[in-house]
Structures are given as structure tokens and as C-alpha cells.
C-alpha positions in Angstrom: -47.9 4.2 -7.1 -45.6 7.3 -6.4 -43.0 5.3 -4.8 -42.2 2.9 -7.4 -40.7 5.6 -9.7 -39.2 7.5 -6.4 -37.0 4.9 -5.8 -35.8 4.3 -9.7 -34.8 8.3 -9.7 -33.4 7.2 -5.8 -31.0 4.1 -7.4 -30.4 6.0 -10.5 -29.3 9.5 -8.4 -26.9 6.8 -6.3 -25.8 5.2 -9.6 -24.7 8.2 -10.8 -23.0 9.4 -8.0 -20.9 6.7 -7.0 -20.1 6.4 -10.9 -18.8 10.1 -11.0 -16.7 9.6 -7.9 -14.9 6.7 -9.1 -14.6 8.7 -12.5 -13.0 11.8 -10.6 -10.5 9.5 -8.8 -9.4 8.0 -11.8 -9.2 11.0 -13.5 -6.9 11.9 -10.3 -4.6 9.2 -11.4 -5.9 6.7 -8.8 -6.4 2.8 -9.0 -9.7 1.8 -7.7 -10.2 -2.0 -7.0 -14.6 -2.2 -6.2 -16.1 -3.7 -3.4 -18.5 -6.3 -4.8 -21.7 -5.6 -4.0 -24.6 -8.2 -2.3 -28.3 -7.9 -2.5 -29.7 -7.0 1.6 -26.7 -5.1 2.5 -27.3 -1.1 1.0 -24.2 0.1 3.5 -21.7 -2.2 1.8 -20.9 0.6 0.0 -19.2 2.5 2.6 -16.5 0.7 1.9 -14.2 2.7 4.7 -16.3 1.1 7.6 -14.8 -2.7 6.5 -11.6 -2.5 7.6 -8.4 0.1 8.0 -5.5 -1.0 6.2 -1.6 0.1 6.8 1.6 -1.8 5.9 -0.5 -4.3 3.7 -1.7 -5.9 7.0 -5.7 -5.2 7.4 -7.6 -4.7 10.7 -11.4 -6.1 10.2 -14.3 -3.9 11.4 -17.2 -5.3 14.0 -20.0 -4.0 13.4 -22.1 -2.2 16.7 -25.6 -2.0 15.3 -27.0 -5.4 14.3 -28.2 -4.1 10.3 -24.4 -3.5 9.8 -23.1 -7.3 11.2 -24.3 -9.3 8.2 -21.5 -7.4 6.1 -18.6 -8.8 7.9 -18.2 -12.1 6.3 -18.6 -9.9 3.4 -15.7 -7.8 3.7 -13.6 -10.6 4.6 -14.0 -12.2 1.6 -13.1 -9.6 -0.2 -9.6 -9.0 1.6 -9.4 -12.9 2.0 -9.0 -12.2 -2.2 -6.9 -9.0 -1.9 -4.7 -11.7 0.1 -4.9 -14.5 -2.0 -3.9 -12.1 -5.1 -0.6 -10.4 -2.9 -1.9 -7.1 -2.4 -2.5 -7.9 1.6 0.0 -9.5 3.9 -2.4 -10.4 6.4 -5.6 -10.0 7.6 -6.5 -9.0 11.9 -9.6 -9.1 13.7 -10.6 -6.9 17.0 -10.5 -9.0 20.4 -13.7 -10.5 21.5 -16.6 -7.8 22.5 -14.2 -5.2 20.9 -16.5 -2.8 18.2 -14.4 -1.2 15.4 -16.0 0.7 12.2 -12.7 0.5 10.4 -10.8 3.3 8.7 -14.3 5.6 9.4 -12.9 5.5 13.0 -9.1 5.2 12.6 -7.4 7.8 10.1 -3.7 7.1 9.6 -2.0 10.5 9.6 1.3 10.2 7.3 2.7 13.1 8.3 2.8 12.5 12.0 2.6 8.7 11.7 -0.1 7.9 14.2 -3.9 7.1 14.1 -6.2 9.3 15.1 -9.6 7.0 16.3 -12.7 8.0 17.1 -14.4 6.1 19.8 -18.3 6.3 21.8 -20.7 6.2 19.2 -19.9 3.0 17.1 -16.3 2.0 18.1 -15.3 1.0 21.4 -12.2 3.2 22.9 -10.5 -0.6 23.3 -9.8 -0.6 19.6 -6.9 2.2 19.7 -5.4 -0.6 21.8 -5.6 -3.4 19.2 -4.8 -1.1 16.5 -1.3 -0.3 18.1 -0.5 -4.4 18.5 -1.1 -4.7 15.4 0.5 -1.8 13.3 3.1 -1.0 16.3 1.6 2.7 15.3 1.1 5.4 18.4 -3.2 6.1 18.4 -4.7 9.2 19.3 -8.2 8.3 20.2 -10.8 11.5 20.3 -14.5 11.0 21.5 -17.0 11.8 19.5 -19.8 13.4 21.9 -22.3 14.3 19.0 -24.7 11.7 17.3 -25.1 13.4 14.2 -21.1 12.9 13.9 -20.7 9.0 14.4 -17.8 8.0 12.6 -14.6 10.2 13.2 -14.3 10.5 9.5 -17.7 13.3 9.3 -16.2 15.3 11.6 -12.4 15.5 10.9 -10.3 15.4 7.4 -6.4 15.3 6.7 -5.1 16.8 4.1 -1.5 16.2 2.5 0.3 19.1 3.5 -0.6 18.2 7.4 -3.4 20.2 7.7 -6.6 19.2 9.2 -10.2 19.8 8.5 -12.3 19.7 12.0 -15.8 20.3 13.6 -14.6 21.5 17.2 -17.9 20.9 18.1 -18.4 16.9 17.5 -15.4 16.3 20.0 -15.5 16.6 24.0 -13.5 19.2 25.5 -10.5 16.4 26.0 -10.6 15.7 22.4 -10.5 19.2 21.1 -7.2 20.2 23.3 -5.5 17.0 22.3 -6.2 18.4 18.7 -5.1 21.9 19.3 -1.8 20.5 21.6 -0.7 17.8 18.5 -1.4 20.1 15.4 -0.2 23.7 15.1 -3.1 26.7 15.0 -1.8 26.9 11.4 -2.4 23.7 10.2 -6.1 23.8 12.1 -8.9 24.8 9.9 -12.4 24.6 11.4 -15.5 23.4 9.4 -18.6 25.5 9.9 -21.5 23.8 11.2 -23.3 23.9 7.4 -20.2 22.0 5.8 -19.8 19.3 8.9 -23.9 18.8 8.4 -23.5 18.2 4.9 -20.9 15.9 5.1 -18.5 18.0 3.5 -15.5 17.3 6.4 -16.0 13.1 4.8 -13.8 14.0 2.0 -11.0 12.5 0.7 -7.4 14.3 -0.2 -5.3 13.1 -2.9 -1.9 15.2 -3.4 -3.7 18.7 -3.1 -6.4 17.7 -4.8 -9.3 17.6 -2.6 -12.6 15.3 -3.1 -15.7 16.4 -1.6 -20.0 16.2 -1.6 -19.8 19.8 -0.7 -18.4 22.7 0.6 -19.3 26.2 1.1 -17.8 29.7 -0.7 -15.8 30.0 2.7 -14.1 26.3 3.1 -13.5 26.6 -0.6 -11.1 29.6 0.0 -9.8 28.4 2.9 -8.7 25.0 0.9 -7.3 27.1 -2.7 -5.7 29.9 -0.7 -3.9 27.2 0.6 -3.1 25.2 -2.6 -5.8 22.7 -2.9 -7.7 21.8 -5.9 -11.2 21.5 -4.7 -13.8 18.6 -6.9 -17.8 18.8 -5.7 -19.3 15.7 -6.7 -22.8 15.6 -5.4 -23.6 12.7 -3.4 -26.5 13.4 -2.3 -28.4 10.1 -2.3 -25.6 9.1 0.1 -25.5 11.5 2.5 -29.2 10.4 3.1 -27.7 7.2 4.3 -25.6 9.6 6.4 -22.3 9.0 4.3 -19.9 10.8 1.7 -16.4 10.5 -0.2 -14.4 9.2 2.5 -17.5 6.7 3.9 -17.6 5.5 0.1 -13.4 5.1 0.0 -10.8 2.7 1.3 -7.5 3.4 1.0 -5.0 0.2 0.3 -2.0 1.9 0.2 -1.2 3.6 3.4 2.5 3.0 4.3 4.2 4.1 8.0 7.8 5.3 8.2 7.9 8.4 5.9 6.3 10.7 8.5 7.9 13.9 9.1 7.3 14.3 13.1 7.0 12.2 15.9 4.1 12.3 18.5 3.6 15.1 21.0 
């Protein structure tokens, strides 16, 4: 049967990809603790939807679509260890009825020392709320008005130096002018339609080095004229499952308090 060997070349093409990007973090200098993985649950390994973490405390997601809810006691089992072992301080849940697709939907911005959140596709525009008791943080929730871009995090990238990566076009009209008004024309750089579609906004910066499933001739001369180190690794296998760099990444050590500007 054709499918059998299909989905060996399908499991092997996602072995090597997720292999390769923990290889180019490393190389990057990063530490990379891995999720555990569990037999029924494939989106596990977008490990940013389990949580957001800031200030060692960790906000838990809750899952909107029913395939997705069965990871939950997974994720907190995993940061009931992170706690147990002292790299957590404590761990938060959303209020009852309250969806949240963790850091895919809330990117803490170090420079201006808010989140911005996504909300109206999978997160509920409540969770800025929470987020805010919990991390005493400012939020900047957009809404995302475009199903292909569900998560925040495939439509809108920060990079180190305060710049950010954007597709105008996955936002309302509300969400694109409280962009524009809170980050300087400077510091905007707008993805084509042919890198947002290909996942290339889900990437993750480190330093000015810049992690990525793709990106086109223009967005890569956009990024080195301004001092980024661009890395393509193709992650093809996961961008079927509608996810890249940043969906497969979780960042543990996000710190407030050494910002540079205050909210607008």
C-alpha cells in the first residue's frame, strides 16, 4: 500500500526537522529542555501553545478545539517538573470558560515590556485580562480577523533590536493602527503575503540571529540590511500541521524590568 511508506518518509521528514532545529538553537548557544512526547497527541509538539512563561511564573493554555484539550494535563506535568526541579516559581491557570493558546497568543515584547495577544480565533480576548493579574504586565491584545492566521505568532514576529515582523493583513483595522501608533514606521517591516503563508513570520529571534522555515530573497534583505543573521531550516512536515519555529519553541527565560520604553 502507498501510504504505508508515505507516512515513514512523513515521520522521518518531521524527525529530521525538528532534529535540525534543536541542532541550530544549540549551535546558537541555547539550552533546550524537550517536551516529552505522548502517543495520540501529534500537536504536543508545538510546544509554544502550552503555556507563556515570564518571571518564572507560568500561565497554562486552555485549549478551544476539543483534539487540542487532551494535551493539558500533559503540559502541566511537565511544568509541575520544571517546578518541582526550581526552574518555575509557580504555575497559573485561566479563569473558568476563559480559552488561552499560550505564548502562540501572548508574545512578551522586552523592549517595550508588554504582551502583545492575539484573541478571536482560538483565545478568548478575556485572557489579556488574566495575563495582566498575573504578570502585573500592560497587554496589547490585536484581533486576528484571518483564519489562515490563528495564533498571533503566524502573523507577527519580534525581533531583538525592537523591530517587528507583521502581516497587516491578518489584523482588523483596530489592530493594525494600534501597531502602527505603539512601534515606529522604522521598526515596522511588513511580511509579504508568500512569507506569512509559509509560515515564515513563526520564527524565532535570538540576539540577531534569526530562525526561520522560510523566507523570501526580499525579507532576507530586509532582515541582513538590518543586522540579522538569517538560518532556513525547512520544516516543512510542520507547516502541514499549520505550524513552524516559534509554534515548535517555548521560551523559559523571559524576564520583565529591562525594557527600554514604556507603553504608548
Amino acid at each position: 500500500a502507498r501510504w504505508a511508506p508515505d507516512a515513514q518518509r512523513l515521520w522521518q521528514d518531521a524527525h529530521d526537522g525538528w532534529n535540525a532545529l534543536k541542532a541550530e538553537y544549540e549551535a546558537l548557544g541555547a539550552k533546550v529542555t524537550v517536551k516529552p512526547a505522548a502517543k495520540g497527541w501529534p500537536d504536543l509538539v508545538f510546544t509554544a501553545n502550552c503555556a507563556v512563561v515570564l518571571d518564572r511564573k507560568a500561565v497554562m493554555a486552555r485549549y478551544l478545539r476539543p483534539e487540542r484539550t487532551g494535551e493539558e494535563p500533559h503540559g502541566q506535568r511537565l511544568f509541575e517538573q520544571l517546578l518541582a526541579q526550581g526552574e518555575l516559581d509557580a504555575i497559573h491557570h485561566m479563569p473558568a470558560g476563559v480559552f488561552f493558546e499560550g505564548a502562540g497568543d501572548a508574545i512578551f515584547d522586552r523592549i517595550r515590556q508588554w504582551f502583545w495577544t492575539g484573541w478571536g480565533q482560538r483565545s478568548s480576548h478575556e485572557a489579556s485580562v488574566a495575563l495582566t493579574s498575573v504578570f502585573k504586565i500592560p497587554t496589547v491584545p490585536l484581533q486576528l480577523v484571518d483564519p489562515r492566521f490563528y495564533h498571533l505568532d503566524t502573523c507577527f514576529c519580534l525581533l531583538s533590536g525592537g523591530e517587528v515582523i507583521y502581516h497587516p493583513a491578518a489584523f482588523n483595522e483596530e489592530g493594525r493602527a494600534d501597531i502602527r501608533a505603539r512601534v515606529p514606521a522604522a521598526l515596522l517591516i511588513e511580511a509579504p503575503l508568500d512569507d506569512a503563508e509559509h509560515l515564515g513570520v513563526n520564527s524565532v529571534c535570538l540576539g540577531r540571529d534569526v530562525v526561520m522555515c522560510h523566507c523570501s530573497a526580499a525579507l532576507r534583505e530586509e532582515l541582513e540590511g538590518r543586522g540579522y543573521r538569517v538560518h532556513v531550516v525547512p520544516l516543512g512536515s510542520f507547516n502541514r500541521s499549520g505550524g513552524a519555529a516559534y509554534c515548535l519553541t517555548l521560551r523559559l527565560d523571559n524576564v520583565s524590568g529591562s525594557g527600554t520604553s514604556a507603553p504608548a
